[in-house]
Structures are given as structure tokens and as C-alpha cells.
VMD Tcl script that draws the C-alpha trace (Angstrom):
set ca {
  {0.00 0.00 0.00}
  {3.17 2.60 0.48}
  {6.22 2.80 -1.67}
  {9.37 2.06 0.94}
  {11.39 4.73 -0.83}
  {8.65 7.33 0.59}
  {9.30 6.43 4.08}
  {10.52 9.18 6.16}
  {14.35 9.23 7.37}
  {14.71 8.34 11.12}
  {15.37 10.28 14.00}
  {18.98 9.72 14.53}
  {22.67 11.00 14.10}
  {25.76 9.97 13.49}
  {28.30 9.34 17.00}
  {24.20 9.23 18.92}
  {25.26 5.71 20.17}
  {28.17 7.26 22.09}
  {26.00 9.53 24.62}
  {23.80 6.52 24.86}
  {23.48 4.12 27.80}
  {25.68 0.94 26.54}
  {22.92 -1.05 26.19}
  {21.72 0.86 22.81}
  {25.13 0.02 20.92}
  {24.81 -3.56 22.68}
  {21.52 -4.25 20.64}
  {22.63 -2.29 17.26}
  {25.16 -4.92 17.33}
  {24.03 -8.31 18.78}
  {21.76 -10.56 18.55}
  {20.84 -10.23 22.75}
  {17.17 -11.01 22.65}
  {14.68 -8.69 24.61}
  {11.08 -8.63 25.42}
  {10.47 -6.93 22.34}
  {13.07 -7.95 19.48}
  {14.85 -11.16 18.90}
  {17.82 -9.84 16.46}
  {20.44 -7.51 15.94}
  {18.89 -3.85 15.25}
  {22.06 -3.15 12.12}
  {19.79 -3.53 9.30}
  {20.31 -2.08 5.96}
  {18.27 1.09 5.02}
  {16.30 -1.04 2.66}
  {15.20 -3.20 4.75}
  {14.07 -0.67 7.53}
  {12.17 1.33 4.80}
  {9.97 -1.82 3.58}
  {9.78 -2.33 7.48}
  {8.14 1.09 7.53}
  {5.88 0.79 4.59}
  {4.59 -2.55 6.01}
  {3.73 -0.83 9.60}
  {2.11 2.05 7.45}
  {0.30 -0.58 6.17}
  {-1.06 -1.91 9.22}
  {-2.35 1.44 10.63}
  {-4.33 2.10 7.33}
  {-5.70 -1.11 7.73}
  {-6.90 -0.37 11.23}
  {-8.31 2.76 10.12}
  {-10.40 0.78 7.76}
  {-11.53 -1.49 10.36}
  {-11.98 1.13 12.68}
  {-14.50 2.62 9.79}
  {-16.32 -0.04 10.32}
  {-16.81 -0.04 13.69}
  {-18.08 3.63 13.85}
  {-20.28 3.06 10.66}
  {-21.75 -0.14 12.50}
  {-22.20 2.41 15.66}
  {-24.67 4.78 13.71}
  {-26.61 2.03 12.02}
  {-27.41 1.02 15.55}
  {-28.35 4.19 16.54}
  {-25.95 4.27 19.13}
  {-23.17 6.70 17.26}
  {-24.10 9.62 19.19}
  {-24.25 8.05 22.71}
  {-20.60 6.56 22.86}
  {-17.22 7.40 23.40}
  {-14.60 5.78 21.28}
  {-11.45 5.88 22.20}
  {-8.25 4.77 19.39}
  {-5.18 3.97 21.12}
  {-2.20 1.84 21.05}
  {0.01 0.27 23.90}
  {3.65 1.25 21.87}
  {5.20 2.19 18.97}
  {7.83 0.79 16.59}
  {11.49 2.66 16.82}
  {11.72 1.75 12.82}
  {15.42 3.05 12.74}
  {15.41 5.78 15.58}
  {18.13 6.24 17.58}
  {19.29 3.14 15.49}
  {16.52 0.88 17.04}
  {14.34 -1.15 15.41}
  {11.15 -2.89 17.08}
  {10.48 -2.53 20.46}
  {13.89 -2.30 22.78}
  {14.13 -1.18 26.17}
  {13.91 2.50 25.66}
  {11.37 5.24 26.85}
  {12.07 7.45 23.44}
  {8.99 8.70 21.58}
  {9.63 6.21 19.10}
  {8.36 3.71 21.89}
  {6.52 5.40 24.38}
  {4.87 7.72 22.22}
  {1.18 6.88 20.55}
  {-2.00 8.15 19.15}
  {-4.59 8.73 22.06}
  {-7.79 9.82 19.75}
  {-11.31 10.39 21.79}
  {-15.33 10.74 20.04}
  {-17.61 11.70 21.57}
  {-20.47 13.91 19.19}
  {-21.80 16.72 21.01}
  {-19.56 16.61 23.93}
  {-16.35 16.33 22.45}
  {-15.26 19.61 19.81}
  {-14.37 17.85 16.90}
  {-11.16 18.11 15.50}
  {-9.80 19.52 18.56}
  {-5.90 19.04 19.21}
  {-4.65 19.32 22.72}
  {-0.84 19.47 23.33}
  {-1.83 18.34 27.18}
  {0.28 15.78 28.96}
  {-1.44 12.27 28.73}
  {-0.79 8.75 30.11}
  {-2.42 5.25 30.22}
  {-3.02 5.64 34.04}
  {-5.22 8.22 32.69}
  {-7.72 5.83 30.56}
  {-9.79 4.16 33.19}
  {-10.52 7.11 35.40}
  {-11.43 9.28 32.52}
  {-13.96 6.44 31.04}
  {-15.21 6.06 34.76}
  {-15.52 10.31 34.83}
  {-17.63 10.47 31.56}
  {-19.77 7.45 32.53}
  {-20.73 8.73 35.94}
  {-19.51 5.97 37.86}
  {-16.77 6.93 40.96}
  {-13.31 5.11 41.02}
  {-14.28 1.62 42.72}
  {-12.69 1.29 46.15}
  {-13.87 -1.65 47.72}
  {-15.40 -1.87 51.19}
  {-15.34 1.18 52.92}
  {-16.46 2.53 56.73}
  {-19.04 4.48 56.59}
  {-17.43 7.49 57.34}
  {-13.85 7.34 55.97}
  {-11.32 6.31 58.71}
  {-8.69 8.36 57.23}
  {-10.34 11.54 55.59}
  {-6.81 12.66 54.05}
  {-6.02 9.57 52.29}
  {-5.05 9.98 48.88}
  {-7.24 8.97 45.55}
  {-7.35 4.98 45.38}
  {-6.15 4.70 41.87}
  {-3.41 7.14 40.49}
  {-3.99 9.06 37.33}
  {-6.19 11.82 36.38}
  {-9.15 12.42 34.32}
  {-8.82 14.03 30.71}
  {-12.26 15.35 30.67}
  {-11.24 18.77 30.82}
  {-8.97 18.57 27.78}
  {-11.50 16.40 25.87}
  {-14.09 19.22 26.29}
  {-11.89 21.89 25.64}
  {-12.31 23.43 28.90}
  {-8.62 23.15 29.60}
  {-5.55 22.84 27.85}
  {-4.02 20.38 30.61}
  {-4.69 18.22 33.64}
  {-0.91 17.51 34.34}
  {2.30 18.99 34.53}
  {4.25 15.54 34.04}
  {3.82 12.10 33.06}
  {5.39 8.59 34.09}
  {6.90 5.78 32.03}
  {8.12 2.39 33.94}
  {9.94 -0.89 31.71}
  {11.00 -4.04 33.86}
  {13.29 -5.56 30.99}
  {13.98 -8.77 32.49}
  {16.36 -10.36 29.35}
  {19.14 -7.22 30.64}
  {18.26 -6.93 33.79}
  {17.38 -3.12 33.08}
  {14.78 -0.96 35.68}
  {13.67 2.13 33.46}
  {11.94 5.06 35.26}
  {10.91 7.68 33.14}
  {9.59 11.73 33.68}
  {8.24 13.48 31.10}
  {7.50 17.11 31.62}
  {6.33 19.56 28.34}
  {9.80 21.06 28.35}
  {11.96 17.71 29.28}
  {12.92 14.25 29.49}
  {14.58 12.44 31.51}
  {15.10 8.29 32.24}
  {16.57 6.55 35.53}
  {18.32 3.60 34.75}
  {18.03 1.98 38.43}
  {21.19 0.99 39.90}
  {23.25 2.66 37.01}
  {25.17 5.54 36.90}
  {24.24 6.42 33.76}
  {20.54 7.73 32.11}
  {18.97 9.77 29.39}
  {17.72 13.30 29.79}
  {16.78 15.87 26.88}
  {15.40 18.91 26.62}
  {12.42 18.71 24.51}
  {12.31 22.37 23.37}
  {15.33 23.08 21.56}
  {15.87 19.16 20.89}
  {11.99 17.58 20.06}
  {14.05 14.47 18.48}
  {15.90 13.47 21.32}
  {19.05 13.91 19.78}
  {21.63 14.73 22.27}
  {21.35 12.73 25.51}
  {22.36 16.04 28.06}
  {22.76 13.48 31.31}
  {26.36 13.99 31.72}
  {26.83 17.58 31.03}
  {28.61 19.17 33.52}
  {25.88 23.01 33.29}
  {22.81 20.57 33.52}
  {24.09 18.64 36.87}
  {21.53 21.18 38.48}
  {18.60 20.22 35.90}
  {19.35 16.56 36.40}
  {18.89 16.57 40.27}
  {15.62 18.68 39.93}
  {14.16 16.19 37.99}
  {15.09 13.13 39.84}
  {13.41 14.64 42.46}
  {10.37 15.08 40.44}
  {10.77 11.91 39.16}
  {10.48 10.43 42.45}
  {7.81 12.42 43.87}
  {5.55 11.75 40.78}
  {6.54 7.63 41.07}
  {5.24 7.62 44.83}
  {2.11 9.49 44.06}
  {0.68 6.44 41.80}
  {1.44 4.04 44.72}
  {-1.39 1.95 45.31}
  {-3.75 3.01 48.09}
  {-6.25 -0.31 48.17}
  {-7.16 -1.43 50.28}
  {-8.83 1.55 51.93}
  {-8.32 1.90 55.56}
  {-10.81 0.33 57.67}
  {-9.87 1.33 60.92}
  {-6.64 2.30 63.07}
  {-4.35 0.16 64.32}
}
mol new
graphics top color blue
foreach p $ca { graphics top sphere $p radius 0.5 }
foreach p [lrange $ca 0 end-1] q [lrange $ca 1 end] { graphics top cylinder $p $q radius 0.2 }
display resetview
């Protein structure tokens, strides 16, 4: 369905693989298998560009099969009473950062997909938000438009602890559905358990940066997403962004033990 010669270059450079934690160079090179590839990520450009054209492929055939769905929604009469939501659970690096597939990294290539909402009369259509968003987000924005409050389980009749913090983490995306606000968030969360390399990945994302803990390691990933969108040049060891490094670690961490788990609720004290 797409010509491989139209595909668009990837986002990398030459000498990237240098600022990059080893791991990157070890799976350009090897064969190492991971959760999400099972061969070495040196392909020719060829090859990644049919690559492309084939995943190309595959999205226009789910739009065609998403077609269907919505046209099967109005013959039902239920079109204008439903909210569908298209989204995906990663991408493909295709040739970033000299990736291919799905490796242990928290780069847009990987972490960053479509999140589409419709709902008619509710929803302003064609409306683009540039608002932080997250899968932790999904479920208590569904549970939001429906009506229905975050289930908690059994719970005192007056709340033992009346200070307690929301029993599920993430936050509702009403208000940038309806266009009543522009954002719900300042900052967003990634996690990766990559068992194969024995790699803990902790991830921040913030509208101005980026930055990924590598636990145990000395070494991470940090960008800053205005006057580098592509991810390009890995700032973590610079010696003038020491400063911006610990500030987000911090907020790293403070944003990681806000989506601890709170269930049960408290029944009683101890």
C-alpha cells in the first residue's frame, strides 16, 4: 500500500550511540534477545524502509476497520451516545536512535502513541490538545464520563482516614477532551522491567523535558524537549545541567510515589 522509498528518514545521528546508555550500541550490534526484538537492530536502510511501509500498512488497515466499527455504531443508533477511544500500547522505533522494534527504551519512538477520543456533542471535533497524557489516565477518565466513581472496595461508613489519597493514580482528561482546559498535568510517568538485561527504566516526562533513571546505574537519558523535540543529544552527563538533572530526579520520584497503590482503603486504626 506505500512505496518504501517514501518512508521518512529516522530520527537519529551519526556518534548518537556514544551519549547513549551501553545497552543501545549492545543491541545495534548483537543478537541479545529482549522482550520486544529477537535480532540484531544493524539492518540495511532497505530493509528498515519496507519495514516502515509494512507498519504504514497496518495502521491504514486499522483505520479501515476502525471505519467499520463507527459506521456499525450509527446504524445502531448508538453513534451519538458513545465514546470511542483509538489507542495503542507502543510504537515501533523503525530506525530511531538506530533501534528497530520494540527495545528497552522510553524514546517517543516507543513510548509515544495516538490517544484519539469521540464523543459527538460533547467532544469539539477536531480539537488538538498538546496536554500531557498517560495510560493511568484511561480508566478514570472512562469512569468520569460514565458517571460511575473510582471503585474502592469496602469502605467505613465514614472514611477512617479523611486525608487519604485517591485509590487509583492518574487523572481524568475530561477537561482537555471538552476543551475546557488545555491540561490536567504537569508531568507524566513511564516504567519498563526488561527482564532479558536486567534493566529498571523510570521515566519523567514534563512539556519542556525528558529524563530516564536507569536503576542501579550511573548512567541515564535526559533531553530537553524544546530546543531538541528528536531526542538527539542525551544532556545526562553535562557538567551546566548537573543542576537540571537533580531537579528532575526529584520530580521523578515524587511523581513515582504518588501512583502508589492506596487499596485497600483503611478500615480502621491500628
Amino acid at each position: 500500500m506505500f512505496r518504501p522509498e517514501d518512508m521518512p528518514a529516522p530520527a537519529r545521528r551519526e556518534g548518537e550511540l556514544d551519549s547513549l546508555p551501553p545497552h543501545y550500541r549492545r543491541l545495534y550490534e548483537t543478537g541479545v534477545p529482549t522482550a520486544g526484538r529477537i535480532a540484531p537492530t544493524r539492518i540495511a536502510d532497505d530493509a528498515r524502509q519496507r519495514a516502515a511501509a509494512m507498519v504504514c500498512g497496518m495502521a491504514a488497515q486499522f483505520d479501515a476497520m476502525a471505519g467499520r466499527v463507527m459506521k456499525r455504531l450509527e446504524e445502531l443508533g448508538l453513534g451519538e451516545n458513545t465514546v470511542t477511544v483509538f489507542m495503542s500500547d507502543h510504537g515501533q522505533m523503525l530506525g530511531d536512535h538506530w533501534m528497530f522494534s520494540m527495545p528497552p527504551s522510553h524514546l517517543d519512538g516507543s513510548l509515544r502513541v495516538p490517544c484519539i477520543w469521540r464523543f459527538p456533542g460533547r467532544f469539539p471535533a477536531g480539537r488538538v490538545c498538546s496536554g500531557l497524557a498517560s495510560h493511568l489516565d484511561f480508566a478514570p477518565t472512562v469512569l468520569d464520563l460514565a458517571g460511575v466513581a473510582i471503585p474502592e472496595g469496602p469502605t467505613p461508613p465514614a472514611p477512617e482516614a479523611p486525608g487519604q489519597r485517591p485509590p487509583w493514580p492518574g487523572r481524568s482528561l475530561r477537561p482537555m477532551l471538552t476543551g475546557e482546559a488545555e491540561s490536567v498535568q504537569e508531568s507524566v510517568i513511564a516504567e519498563n522491567d526488561e527482564d532479558y538485561l536486567g534493566l529498571r527504566l523510570r521515566t519523567l516526562i514534563t512539556q519542556d523535558y525528558h529524563i530516564t533513571l536507569y536503576a542501579g546505574e550511573r548512567y541515564g537519558e535526559m533531553f530537553d524537549l524544546r530546543r531538541d523535540p528528536r531526542q538527539l543529544h542525551n544532556l545526562w552527563d553535562e557538567p551546566g545541567a548537573l543542576g537540571l538533572r537533580n531537579s528532575l530526579l526529584a520530580q521523578l520520584a515524587d511523581r513515582f510515589a504518588q501512583t502508589d497503590s492506596v487499596l485497600p482503603r483503611r478500615m480502621g486504626h491500628a
